[in-house]
C-alpha positions as CSV (number, residue, x, y, z in Angstrom):
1,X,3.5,2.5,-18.3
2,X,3.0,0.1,-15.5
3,X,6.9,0.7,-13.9
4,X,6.2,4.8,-14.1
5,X,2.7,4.1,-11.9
6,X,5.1,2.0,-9.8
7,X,7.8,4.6,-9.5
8,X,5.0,7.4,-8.4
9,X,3.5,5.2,-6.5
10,X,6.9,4.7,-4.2
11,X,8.1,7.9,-4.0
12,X,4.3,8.9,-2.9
13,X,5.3,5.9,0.0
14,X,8.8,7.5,0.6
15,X,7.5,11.0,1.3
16,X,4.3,9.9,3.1
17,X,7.3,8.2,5.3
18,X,9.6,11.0,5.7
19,X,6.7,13.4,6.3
20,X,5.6,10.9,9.4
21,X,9.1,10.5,10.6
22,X,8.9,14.5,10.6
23,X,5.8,14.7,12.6
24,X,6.9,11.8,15.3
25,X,10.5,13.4,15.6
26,X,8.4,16.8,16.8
27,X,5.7,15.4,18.9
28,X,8.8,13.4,20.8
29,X,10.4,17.0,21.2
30,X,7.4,18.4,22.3
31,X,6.8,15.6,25.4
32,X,10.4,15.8,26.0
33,X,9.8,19.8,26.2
34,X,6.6,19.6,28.7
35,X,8.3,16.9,30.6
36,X,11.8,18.6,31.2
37,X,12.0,22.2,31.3
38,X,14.5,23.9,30.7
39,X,16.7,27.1,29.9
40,X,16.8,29.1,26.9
41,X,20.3,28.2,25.3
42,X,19.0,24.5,25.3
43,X,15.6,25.4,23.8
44,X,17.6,27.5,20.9
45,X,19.6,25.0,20.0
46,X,16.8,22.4,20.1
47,X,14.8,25.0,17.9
48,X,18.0,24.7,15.6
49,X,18.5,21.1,15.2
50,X,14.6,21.1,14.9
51,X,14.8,23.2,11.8
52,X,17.6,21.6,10.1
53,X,16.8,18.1,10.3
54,X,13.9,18.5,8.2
55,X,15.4,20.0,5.6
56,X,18.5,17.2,5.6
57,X,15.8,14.5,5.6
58,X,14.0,16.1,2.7
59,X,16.7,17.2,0.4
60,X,18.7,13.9,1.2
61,X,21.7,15.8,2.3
62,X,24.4,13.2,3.4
């Protein structure tokens, strides 16, 4: 019983980590956003990369 606790108990560590990667990863794309304006091609393909990087991280896409 004690290795299933253990096993939970990382992959609660794992997501907590991916989750915060997540978070920092937006809040630098939001200062690099108010810092550097720019045009709208360069903000769609931000919003882009933004969406799918997530979703790589999470679902461990190579």
């Amino acid at each position: 019983m004690h290795t299933v606790i253990a096993a939970e108990a990382l992959f609660f560590v794992l997501a907590f980590a991916k989750g915060a990667g997540i978070m920092l990863g937006y809040d630098i794309l939001r200062a690099f956003r108010r810092g550097f304006p720019h045009g709208g091609r360069l903000v769609a393909a931000e919003d882009f990369f933004t969406g799918c990087s997530p979703g790589f991280c999470v679902f461990d896409v190579p």
